[in-house]
Biopython code that builds the backbone (N, CA, C, O; Angstrom):
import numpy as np
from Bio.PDB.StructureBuilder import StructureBuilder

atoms = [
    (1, "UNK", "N", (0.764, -4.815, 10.393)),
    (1, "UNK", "CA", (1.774, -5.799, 10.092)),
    (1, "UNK", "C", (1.191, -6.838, 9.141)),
    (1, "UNK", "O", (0.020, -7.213, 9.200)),
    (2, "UNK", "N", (2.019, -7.241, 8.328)),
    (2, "UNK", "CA", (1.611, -8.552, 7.487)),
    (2, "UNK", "C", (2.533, -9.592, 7.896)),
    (2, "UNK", "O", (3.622, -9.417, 8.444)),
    (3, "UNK", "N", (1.968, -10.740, 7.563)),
    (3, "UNK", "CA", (2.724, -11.882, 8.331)),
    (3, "UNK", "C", (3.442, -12.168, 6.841)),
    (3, "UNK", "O", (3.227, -11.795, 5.687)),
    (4, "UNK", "N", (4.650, -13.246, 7.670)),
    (4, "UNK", "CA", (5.956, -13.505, 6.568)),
    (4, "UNK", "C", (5.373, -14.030, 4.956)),
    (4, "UNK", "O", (5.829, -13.606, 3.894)),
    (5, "UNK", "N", (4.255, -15.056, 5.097)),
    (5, "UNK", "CA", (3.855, -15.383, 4.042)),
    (5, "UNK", "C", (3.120, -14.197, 2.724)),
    (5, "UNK", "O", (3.091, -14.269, 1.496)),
    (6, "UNK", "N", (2.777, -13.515, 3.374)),
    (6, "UNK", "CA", (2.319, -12.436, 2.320)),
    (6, "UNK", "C", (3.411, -11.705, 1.359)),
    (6, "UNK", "O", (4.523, -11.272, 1.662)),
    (7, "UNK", "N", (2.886, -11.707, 0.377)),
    (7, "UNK", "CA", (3.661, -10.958, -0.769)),
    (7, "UNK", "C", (3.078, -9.419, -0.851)),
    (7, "UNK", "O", (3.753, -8.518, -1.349)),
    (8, "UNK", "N", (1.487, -9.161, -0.202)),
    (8, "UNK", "CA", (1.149, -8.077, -0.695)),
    (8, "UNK", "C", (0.367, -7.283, 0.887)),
    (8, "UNK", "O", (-0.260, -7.982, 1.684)),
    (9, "UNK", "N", (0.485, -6.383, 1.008)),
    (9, "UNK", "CA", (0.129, -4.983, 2.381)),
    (9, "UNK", "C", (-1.244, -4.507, 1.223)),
    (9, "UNK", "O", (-1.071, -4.388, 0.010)),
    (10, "UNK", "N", (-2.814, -4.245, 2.058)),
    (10, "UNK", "CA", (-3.641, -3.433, 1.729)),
    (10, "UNK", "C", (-3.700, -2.348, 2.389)),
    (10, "UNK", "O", (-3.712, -2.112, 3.598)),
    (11, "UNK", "N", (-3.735, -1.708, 1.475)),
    (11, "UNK", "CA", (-3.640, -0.107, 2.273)),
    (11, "UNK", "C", (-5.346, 0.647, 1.767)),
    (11, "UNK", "O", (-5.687, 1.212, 0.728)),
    (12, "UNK", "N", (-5.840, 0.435, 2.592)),
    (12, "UNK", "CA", (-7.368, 0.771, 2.803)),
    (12, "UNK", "C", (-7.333, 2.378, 2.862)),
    (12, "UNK", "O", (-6.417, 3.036, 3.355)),
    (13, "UNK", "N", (-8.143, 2.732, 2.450)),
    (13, "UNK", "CA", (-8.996, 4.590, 2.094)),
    (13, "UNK", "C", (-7.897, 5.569, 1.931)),
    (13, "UNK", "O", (-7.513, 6.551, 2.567)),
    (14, "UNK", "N", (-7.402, 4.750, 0.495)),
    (14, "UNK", "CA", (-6.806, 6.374, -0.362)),
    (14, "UNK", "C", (-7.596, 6.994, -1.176)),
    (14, "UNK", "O", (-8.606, 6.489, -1.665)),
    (15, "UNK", "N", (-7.233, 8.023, -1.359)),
    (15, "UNK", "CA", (-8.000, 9.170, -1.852)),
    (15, "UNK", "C", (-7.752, 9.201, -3.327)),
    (15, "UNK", "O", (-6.775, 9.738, -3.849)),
    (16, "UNK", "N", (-8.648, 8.625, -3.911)),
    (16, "UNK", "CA", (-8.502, 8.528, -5.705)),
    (16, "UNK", "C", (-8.072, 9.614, -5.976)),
    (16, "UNK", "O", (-8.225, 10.625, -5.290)),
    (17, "UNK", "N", (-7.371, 9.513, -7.206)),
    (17, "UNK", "CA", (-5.857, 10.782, -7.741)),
    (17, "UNK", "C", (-5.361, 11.412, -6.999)),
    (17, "UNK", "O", (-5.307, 12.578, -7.391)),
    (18, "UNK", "N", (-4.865, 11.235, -5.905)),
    (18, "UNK", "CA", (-4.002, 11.020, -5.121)),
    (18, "UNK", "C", (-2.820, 10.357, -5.293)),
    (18, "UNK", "O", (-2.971, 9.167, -5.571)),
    (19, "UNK", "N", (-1.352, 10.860, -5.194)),
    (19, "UNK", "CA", (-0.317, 9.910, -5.468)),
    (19, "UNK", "C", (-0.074, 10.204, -4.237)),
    (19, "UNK", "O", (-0.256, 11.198, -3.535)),
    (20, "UNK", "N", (0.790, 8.187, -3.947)),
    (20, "UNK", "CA", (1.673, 7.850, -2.895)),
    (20, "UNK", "C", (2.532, 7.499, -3.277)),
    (20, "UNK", "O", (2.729, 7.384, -4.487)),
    (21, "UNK", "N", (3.616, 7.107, -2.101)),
    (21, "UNK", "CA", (5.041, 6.646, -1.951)),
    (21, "UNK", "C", (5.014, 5.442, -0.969)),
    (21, "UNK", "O", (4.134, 5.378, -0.111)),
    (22, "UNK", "N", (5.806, 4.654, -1.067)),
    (22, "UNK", "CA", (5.506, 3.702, -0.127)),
    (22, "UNK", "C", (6.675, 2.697, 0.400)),
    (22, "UNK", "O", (7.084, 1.744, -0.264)),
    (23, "UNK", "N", (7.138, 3.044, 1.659)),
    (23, "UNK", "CA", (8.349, 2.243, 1.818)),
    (23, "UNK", "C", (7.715, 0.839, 2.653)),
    (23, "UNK", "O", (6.619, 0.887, 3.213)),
    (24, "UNK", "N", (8.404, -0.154, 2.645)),
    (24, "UNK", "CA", (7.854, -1.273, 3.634)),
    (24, "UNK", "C", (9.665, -1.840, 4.279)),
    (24, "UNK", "O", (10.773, -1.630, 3.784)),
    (25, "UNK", "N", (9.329, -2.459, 5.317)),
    (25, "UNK", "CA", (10.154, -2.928, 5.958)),
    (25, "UNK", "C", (10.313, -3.830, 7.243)),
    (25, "UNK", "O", (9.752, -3.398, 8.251)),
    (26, "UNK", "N", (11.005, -5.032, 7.350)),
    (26, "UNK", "CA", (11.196, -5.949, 8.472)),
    (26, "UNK", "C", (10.917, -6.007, 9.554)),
    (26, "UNK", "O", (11.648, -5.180, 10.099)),
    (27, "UNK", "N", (10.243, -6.508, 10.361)),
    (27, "UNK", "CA", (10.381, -6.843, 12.077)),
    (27, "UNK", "C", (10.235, -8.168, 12.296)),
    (27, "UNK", "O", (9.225, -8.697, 11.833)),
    (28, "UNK", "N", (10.969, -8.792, 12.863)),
    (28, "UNK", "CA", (11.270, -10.142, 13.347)),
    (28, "UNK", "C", (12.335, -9.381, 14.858)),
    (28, "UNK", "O", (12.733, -8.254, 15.151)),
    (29, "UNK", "N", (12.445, -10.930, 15.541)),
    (29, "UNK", "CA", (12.945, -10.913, 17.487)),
    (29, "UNK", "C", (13.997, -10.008, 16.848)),
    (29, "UNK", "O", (13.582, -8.850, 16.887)),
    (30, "UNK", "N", (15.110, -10.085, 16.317)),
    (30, "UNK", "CA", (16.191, -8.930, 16.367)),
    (30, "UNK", "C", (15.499, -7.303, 16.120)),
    (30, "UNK", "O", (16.399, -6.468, 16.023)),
    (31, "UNK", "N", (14.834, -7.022, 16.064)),
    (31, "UNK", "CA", (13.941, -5.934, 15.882)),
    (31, "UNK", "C", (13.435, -5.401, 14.321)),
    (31, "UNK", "O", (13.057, -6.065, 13.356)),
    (32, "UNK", "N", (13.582, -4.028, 14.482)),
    (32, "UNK", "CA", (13.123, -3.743, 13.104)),
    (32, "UNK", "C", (13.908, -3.391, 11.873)),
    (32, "UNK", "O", (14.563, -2.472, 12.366)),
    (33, "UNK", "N", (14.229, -3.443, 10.890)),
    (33, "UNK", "CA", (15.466, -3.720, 9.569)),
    (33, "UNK", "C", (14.864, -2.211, 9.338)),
    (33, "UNK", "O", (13.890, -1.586, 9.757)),
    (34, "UNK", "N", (15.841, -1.985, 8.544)),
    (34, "UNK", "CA", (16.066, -1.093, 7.971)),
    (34, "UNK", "C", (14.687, -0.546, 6.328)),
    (34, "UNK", "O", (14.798, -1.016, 5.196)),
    (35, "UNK", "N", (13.784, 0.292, 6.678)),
    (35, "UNK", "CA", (13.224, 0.641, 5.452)),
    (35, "UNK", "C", (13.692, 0.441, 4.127)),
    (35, "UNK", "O", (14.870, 0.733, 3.920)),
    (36, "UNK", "N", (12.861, -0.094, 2.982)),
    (36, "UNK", "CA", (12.964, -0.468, 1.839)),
    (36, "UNK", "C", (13.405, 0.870, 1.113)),
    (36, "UNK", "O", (13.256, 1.796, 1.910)),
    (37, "UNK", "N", (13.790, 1.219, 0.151)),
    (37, "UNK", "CA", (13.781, 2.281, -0.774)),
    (37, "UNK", "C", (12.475, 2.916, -1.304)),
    (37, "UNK", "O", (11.462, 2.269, -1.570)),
    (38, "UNK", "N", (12.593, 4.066, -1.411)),
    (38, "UNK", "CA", (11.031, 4.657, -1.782)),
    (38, "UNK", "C", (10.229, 3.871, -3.117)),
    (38, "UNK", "O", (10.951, 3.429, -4.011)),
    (39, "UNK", "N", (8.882, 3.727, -3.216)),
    (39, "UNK", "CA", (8.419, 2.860, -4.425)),
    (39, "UNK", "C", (8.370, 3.732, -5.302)),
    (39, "UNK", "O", (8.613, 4.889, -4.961)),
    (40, "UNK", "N", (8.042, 3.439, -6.689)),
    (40, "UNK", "CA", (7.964, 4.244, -7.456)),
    (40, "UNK", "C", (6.446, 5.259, -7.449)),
    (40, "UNK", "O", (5.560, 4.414, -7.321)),
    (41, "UNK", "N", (5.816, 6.552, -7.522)),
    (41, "UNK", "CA", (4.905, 7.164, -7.303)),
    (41, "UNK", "C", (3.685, 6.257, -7.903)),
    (41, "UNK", "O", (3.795, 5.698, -8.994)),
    (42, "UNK", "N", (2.578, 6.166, -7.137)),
    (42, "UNK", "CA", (1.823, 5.798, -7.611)),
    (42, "UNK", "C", (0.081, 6.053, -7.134)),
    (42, "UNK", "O", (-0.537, 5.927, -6.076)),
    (43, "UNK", "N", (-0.314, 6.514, -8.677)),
    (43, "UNK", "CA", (-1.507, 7.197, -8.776)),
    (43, "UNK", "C", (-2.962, 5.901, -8.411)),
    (43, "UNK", "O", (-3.246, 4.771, -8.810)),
    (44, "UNK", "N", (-3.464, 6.761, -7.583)),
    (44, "UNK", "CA", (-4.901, 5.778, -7.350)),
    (44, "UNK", "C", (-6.004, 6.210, -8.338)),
    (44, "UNK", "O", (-6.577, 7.283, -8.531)),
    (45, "UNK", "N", (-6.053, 5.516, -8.654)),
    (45, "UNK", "CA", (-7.239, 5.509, -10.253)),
    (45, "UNK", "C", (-8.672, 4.354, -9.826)),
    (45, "UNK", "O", (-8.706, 3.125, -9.758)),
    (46, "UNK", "N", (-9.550, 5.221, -9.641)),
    (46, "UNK", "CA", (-11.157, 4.333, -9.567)),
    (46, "UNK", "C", (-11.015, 3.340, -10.664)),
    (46, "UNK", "O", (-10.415, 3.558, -11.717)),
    (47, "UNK", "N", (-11.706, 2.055, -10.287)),
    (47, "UNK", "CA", (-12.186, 1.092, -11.034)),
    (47, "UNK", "C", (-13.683, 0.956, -11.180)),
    (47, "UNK", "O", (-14.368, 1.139, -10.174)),
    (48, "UNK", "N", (-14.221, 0.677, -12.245)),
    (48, "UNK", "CA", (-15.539, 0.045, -12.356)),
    (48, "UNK", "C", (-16.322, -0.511, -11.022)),
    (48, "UNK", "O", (-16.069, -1.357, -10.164)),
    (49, "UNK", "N", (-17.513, 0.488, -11.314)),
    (49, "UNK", "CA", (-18.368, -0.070, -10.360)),
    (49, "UNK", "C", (-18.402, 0.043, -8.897)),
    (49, "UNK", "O", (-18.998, -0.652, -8.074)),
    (50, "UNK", "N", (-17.603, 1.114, -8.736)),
    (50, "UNK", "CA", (-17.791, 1.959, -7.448)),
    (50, "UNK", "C", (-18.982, 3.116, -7.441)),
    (50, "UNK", "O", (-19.175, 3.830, -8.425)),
    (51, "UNK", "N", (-19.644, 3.204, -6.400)),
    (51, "UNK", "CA", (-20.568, 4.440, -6.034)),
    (51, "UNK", "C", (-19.643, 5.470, -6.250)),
    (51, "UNK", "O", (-18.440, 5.376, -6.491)),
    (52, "UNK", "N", (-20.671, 6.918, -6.082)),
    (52, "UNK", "CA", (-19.776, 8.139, -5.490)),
    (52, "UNK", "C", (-19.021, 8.233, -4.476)),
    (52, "UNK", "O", (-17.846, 8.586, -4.382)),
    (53, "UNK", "N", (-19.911, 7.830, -3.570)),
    (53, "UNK", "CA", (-19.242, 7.915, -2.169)),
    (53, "UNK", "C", (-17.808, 6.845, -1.746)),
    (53, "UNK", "O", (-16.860, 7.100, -1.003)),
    (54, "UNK", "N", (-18.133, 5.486, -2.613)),
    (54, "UNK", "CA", (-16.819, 4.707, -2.598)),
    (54, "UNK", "C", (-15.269, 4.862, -3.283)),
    (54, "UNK", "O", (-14.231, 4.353, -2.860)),
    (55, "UNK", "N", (-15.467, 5.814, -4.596)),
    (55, "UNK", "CA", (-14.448, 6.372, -5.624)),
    (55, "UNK", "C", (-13.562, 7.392, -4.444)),
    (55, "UNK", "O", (-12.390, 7.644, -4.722)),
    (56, "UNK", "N", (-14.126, 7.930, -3.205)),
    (56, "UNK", "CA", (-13.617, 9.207, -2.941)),
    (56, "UNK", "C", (-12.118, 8.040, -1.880)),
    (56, "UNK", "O", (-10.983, 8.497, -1.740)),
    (57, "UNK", "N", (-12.496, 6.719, -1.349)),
    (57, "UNK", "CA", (-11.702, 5.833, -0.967)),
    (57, "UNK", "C", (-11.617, 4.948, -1.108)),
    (57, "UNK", "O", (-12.576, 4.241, -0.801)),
    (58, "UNK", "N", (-10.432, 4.338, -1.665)),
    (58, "UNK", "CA", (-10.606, 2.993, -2.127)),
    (58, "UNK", "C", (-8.993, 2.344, -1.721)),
    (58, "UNK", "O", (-8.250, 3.255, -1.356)),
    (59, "UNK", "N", (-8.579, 1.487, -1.718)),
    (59, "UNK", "CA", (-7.498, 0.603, -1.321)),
    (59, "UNK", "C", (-6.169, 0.403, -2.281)),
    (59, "UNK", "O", (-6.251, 0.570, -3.497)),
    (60, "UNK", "N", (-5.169, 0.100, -1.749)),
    (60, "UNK", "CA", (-4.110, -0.126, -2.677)),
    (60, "UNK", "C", (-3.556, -1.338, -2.373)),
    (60, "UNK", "O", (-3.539, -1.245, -1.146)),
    (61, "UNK", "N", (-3.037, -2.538, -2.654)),
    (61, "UNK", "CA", (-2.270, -3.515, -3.047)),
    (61, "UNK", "C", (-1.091, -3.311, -2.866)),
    (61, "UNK", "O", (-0.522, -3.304, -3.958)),
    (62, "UNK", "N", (-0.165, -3.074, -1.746)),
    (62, "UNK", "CA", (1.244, -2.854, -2.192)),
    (62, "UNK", "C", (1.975, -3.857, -1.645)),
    (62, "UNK", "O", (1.878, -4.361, -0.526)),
    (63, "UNK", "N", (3.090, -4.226, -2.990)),
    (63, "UNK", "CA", (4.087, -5.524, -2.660)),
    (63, "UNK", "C", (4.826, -5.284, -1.333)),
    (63, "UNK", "O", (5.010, -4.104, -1.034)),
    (64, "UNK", "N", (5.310, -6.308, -0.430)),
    (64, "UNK", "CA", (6.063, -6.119, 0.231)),
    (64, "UNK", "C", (7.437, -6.348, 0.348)),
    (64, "UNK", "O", (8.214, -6.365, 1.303)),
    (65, "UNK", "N", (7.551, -6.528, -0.909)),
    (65, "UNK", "CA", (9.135, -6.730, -1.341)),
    (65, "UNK", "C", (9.639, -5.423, -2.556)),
    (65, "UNK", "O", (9.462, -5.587, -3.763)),
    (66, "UNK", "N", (10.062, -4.578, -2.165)),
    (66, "UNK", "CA", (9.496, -3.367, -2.960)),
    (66, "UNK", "C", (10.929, -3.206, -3.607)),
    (66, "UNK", "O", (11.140, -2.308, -4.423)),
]
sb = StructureBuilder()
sb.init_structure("model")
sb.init_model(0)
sb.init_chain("A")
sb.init_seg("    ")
for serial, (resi, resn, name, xyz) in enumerate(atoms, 1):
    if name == "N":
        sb.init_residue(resn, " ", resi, " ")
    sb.init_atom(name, np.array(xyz, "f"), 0.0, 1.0, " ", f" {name:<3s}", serial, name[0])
structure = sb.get_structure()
């Protein structure tokens, strides 16, 4: 869960070139809302300055207002 103030969900050990999809969605006391629409596909691409062993997982950033 991310709390209300966050704009952004880390999504820890994806698998570089690897594509995901990513829906996000509500829970507050009335329960849980309804899933966001699918995100658009998106490819995990290594950045600078990772080991071998770190390129094989690395994290994604995804908005939570999708």
């Amino acid at each position: 869960m991310v709390p209300p103030q966050e704009q952004y969900a880390f999504i820890p050990y994806l698998v570089v070139e690897k594509t995901y999809e990513f829906r996000v969605f509500g829970v507050n006391l009335a329960g849980r809302g309804e899933p966001s629409d699918t995100s658009p596909p998106v490819c995990i691409k290594p950045t600078r300055g990772y080991c071998a062993f770190e390129l094989a997982y690395i994290g994604y950033r995804v908005p939570t207002t999708l």
